[in-house]
C-alpha positions in Angstrom: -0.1 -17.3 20.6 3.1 -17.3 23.0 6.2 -19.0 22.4 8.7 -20.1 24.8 11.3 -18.5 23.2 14.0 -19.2 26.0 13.9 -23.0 25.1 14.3 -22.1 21.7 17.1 -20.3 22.0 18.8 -23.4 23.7 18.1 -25.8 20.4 20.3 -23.5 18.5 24.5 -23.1 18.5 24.2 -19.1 20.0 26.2 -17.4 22.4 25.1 -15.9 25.6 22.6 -16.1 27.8 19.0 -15.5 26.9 17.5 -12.0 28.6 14.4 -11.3 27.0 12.2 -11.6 23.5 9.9 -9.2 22.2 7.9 -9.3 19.5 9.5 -7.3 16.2 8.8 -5.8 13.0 5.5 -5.4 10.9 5.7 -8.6 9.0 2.3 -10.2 7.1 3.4 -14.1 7.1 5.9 -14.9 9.6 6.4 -14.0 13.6 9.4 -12.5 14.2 10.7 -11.3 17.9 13.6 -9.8 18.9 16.1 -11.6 21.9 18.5 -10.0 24.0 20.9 -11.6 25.5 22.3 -10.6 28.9 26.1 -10.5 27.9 27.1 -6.8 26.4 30.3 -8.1 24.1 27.3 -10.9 22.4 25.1 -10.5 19.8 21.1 -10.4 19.6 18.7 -12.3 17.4 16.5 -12.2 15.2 13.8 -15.2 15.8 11.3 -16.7 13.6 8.6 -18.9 13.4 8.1 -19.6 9.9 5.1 -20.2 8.2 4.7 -23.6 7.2 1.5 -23.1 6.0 2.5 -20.5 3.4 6.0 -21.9 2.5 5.2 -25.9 2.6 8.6 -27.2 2.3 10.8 -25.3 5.2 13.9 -27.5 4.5 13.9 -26.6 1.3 13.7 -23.1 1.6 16.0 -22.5 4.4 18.4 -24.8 2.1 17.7 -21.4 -0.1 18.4 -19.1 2.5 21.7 -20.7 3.4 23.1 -21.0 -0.1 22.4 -17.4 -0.9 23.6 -16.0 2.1 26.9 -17.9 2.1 27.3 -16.9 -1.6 26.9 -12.9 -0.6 29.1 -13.7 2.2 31.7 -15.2 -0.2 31.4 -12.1 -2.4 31.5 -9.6 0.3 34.6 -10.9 1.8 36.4 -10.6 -1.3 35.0 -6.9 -2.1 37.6 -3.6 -0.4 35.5 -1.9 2.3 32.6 -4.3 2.4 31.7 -5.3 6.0 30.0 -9.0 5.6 28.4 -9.0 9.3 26.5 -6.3 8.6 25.3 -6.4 5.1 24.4 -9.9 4.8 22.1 -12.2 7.1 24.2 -14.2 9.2 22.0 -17.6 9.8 22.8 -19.5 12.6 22.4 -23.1 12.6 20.5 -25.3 15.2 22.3 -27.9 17.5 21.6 -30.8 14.7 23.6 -28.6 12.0 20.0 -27.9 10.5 19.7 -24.4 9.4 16.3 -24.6 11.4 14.5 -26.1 14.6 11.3 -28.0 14.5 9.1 -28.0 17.8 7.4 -30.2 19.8 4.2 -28.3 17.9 5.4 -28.7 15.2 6.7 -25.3 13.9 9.8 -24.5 12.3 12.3 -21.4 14.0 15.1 -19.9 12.1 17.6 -17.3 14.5 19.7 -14.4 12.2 22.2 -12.7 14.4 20.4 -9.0 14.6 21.9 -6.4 12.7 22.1 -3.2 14.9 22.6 0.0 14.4 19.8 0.2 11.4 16.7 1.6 10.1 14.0 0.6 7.9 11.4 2.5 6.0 7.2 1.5 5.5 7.2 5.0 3.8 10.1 6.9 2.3 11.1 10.2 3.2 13.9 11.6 0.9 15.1 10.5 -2.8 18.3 10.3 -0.9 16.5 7.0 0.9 15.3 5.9 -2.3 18.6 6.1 -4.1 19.9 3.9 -1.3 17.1 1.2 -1.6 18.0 0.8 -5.1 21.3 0.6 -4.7 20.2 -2.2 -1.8 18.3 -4.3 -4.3 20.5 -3.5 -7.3 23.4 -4.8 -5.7 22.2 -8.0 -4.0 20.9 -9.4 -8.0 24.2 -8.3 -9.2 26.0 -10.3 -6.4 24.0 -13.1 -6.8 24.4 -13.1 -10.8 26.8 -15.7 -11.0 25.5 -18.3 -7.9 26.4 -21.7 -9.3 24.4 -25.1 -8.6 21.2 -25.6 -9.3 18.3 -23.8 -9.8 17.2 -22.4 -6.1 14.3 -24.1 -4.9 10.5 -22.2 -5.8 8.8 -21.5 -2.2 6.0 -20.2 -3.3 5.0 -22.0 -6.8 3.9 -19.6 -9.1 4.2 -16.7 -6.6 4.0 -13.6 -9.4 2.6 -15.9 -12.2 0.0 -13.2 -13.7 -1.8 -16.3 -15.6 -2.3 -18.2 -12.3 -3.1 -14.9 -10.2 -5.9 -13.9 -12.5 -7.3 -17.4 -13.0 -7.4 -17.3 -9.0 -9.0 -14.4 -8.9 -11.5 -14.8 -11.4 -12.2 -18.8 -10.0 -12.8 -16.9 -6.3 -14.8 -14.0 -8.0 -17.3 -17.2 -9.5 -17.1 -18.8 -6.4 -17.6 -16.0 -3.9 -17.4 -18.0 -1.0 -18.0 -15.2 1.5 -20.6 -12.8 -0.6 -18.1 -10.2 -0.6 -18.5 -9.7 -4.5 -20.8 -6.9 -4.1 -18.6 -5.3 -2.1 -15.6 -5.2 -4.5 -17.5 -4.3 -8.2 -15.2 -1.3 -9.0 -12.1 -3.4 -7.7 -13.3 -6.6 -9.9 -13.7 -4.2 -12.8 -10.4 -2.4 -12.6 -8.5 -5.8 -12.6 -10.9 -6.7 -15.5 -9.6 -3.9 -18.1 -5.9 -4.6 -17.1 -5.7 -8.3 -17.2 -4.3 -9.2 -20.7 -1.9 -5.7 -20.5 -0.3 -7.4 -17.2 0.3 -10.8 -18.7 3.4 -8.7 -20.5 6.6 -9.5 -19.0 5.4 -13.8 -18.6 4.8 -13.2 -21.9 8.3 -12.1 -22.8 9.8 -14.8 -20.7 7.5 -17.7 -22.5 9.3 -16.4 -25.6 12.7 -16.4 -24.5 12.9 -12.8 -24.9 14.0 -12.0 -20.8 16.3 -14.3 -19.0 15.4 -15.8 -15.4 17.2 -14.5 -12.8 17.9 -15.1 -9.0 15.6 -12.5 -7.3 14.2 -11.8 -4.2 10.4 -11.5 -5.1 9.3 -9.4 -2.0 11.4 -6.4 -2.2 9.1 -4.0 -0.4 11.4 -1.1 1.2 11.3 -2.3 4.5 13.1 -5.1 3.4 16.2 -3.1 2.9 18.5 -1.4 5.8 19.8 1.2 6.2 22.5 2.2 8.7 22.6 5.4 10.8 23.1 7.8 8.0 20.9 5.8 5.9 22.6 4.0 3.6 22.2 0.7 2.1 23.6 -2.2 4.6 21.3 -5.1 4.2 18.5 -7.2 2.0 16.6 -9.0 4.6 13.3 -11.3 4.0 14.9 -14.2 1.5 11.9 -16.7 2.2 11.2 -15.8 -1.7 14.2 -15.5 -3.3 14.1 -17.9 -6.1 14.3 -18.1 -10.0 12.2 -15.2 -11.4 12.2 -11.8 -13.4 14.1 -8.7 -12.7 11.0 -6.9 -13.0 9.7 -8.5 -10.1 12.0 -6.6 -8.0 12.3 -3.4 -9.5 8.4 -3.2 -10.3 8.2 -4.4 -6.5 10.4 -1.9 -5.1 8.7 1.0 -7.4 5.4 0.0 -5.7 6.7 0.6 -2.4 9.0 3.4 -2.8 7.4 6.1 -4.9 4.5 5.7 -2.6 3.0 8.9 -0.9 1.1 6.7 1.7 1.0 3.2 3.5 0.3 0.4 1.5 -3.2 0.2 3.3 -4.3 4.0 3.5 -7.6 4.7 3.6 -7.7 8.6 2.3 -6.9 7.1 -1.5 -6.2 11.1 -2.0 -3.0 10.7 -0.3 -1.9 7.8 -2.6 0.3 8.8 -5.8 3.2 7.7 -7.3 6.4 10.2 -6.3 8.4 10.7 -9.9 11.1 12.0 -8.0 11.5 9.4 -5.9 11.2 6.9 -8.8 13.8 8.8 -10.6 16.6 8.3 -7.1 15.6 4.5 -6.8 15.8 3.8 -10.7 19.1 5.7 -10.7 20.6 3.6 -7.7 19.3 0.4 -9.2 20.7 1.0 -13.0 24.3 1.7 -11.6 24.6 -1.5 -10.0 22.3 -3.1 -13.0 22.7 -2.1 -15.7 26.5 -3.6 -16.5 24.6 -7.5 -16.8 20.9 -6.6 -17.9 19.5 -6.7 -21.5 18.3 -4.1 -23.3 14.6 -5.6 -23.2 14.8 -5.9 -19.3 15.7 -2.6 -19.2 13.1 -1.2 -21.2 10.5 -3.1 -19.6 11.4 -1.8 -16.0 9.1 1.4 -15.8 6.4 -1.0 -16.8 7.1 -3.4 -14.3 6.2 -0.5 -11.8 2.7 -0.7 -12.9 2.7 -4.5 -13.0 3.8 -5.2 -9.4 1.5 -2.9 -7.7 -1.5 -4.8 -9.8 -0.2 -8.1 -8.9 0.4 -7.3 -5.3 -3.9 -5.3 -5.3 -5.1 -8.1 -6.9 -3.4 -10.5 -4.5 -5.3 -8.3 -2.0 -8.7 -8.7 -3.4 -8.7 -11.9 -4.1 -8.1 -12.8 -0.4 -10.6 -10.7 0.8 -13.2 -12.1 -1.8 -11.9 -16.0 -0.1 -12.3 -14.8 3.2 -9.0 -13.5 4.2 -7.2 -17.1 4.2 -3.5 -15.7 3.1 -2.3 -12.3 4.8 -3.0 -10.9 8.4 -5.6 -8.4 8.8 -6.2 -6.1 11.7 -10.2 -5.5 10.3 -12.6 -7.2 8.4 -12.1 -4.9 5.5 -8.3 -4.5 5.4 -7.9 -6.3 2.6 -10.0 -4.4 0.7 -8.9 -1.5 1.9 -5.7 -2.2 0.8 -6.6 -3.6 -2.4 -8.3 0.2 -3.4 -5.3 1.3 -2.5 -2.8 -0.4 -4.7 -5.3 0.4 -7.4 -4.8 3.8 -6.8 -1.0 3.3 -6.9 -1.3 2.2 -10.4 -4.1 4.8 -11.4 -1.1 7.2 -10.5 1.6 5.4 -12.3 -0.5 5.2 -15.6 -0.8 9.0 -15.3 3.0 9.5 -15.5 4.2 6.3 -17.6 6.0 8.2 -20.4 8.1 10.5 -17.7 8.8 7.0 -15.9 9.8 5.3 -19.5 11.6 9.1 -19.9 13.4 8.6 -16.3 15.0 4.8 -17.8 15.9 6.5 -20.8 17.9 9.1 -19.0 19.8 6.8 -16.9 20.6 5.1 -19.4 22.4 7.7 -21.7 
């Protein structure tokens, strides 16, 4: 679908003159395009088109958005050498004051001034990357640590609940509303041996034993960027920052970081789990961590490795056994294909959990 992106621009409090938008990034939920503007001294945008469907309360979570990234703001302005324009997203409000822009269609736009001068990563090169991510995702739950108010609002309810994940998943296996059972019996048997071992760190929560936290929820590694030599600038993506974990991001960012291939690779022989990669981000992580985290958070986190690449394989499989109702595909198998892979992501991690628990430990001396 096209959008007329000029008029969009004009329900919003930019500067400039809109030149051109473009489709940007590799996103699964939300359209997002780049706009140039025609003045050289003004900034670009980031647009979006949020998902209403996924995220049913846009108010709400842009309410989110706005309060965490006037916090960092607040934060960064009062740290030596920190550059707030560039290492938070800078949310620009619509005409009304709203911190978004409902349509005549009814969908609901958001505009970030863009960030130049960055990179981000689907696959990571160098431990040198990795050590940056972490220090990305590290920083942004330690700046957030002390956000006062309350509670931020859940987007997504239940978003990494491993109870209501695996209750979906075994309801749609029942169900199979497509016939695609058949299809997935080694997938549906690998959740099937894992499912009470992944129920670990809700189960330490439920008993008080890990404290929620603000955290992001969706901190793939192109969700972090990096300036020209590569080092951490910004946490992009907030739609699901909200009360959770700490091994949501970590376990998260292990899944996407140590990886040896895309997240949807079809050779599954190029798919492992790089220790030394996991060794840079845990390192980057832990120094900007480790100062506010308990000792049971902490010696949770290589587990939470294994936990997040489950959650996100079995998110996979479940929508393909539904029909493909929650994330884009580009074939009819691509969910599947990228549920096998995730699967192998974990195969790998299992392999090498005491070097990972060994890695922590190290750190931590």
């Amino acid at each position: 679908m096209s959008y007329n992106l000029e008029n969009i621009f004009f329900n919003f409090q930019v500067k400039g003159s809109f030149k051109s938008g473009e489709p940007y990034g590799s996103g699964h939920i939300n359209d997002t395009f780049l706009v140039i503007t025609k003045e050289t001294d003004n900034a670009d945008y980031i647009f979006q088109r949020i998902n209403h469907h996924i995220f049913k309360n846009v108010p709400k979570l842009q309410d989110n958005i706005l309060r965490v990234t006037s916090h960092l703001r607040k934060k960064l302005e009062q740290t030596p050498g920190a550059n707030p324009d560039r290492e938070t997203l800078t949310l620009i409000p619509a005409i009304d004051g709203k911190p978004y822009y409902k349509d005549d269609e009814g969908n609901y736009w958001r505009i970030y001034i863009f960030i130049n001068n960055n990179h981000s990563y689907d696959l990571v090169e160098t431990p040198a990357q990795a050590y940056e991510g972490g220090k990305a995702f590290g920083r942004f739950q330690y700046l957030l640590s002390d956000l006062e108010g309350e509670p931020l609002f859940e987007t997504i309810l239940n978003f990494h609940n491993m109870d209501m994940r695996l209750e979906t998943f075994f309801q749609t296996v029942k169900k199979d509303p497509k016939k695609r059972v058949a299809l997935a019996g080694p997938e549906i048997k690998f959740v099937e041996e894992r499912a009470d071992e992944m129920t670990k760190i809700l189960r330490l929560g439920e008993a008080g034993k890990i404290p929620q936290r603000i955290t992001h929820n969706d901190t793939k590694f192109n969700n972090v960027l990096l300036d020209e030599n590569d080092k951490r600038l910004c946490v992009i993506d907030l739609d699901t920052v909200m009360p959770g974990y700490v091994h949501y991001d970590f376990g998260d960012s292990i899944r996407t970081t140590t990886n040896t291939a895309n997240e949807d690779e079809k050779d599954l022989s190029k798919v492992e789990m790089d220790i030394h990669l996991f060794e840079a981000y845990s390192k980057g992580f832990l120094e900007e961590t480790k100062s506010f985290l308990t000792p049971v958070e902490i010696d949770n986190l290589a587990f939470s490795g294994k936990m997040m690449t489950f959650i996100i394989g079995l998110r996979f499989i479940t929508d393909y056994i539904d029909g493909d109702n929650y994330f884009k595909i580009h074939h009819e198998h691509h969910n599947l294909q990228r549920a096998k892979a995730q699967f192998k992501l974990v195969a790998s991690m299992e392999r090498q959990f005491s070097q990972m628990q060994q890695v922590i430990e190290n750190i931590m001396k």
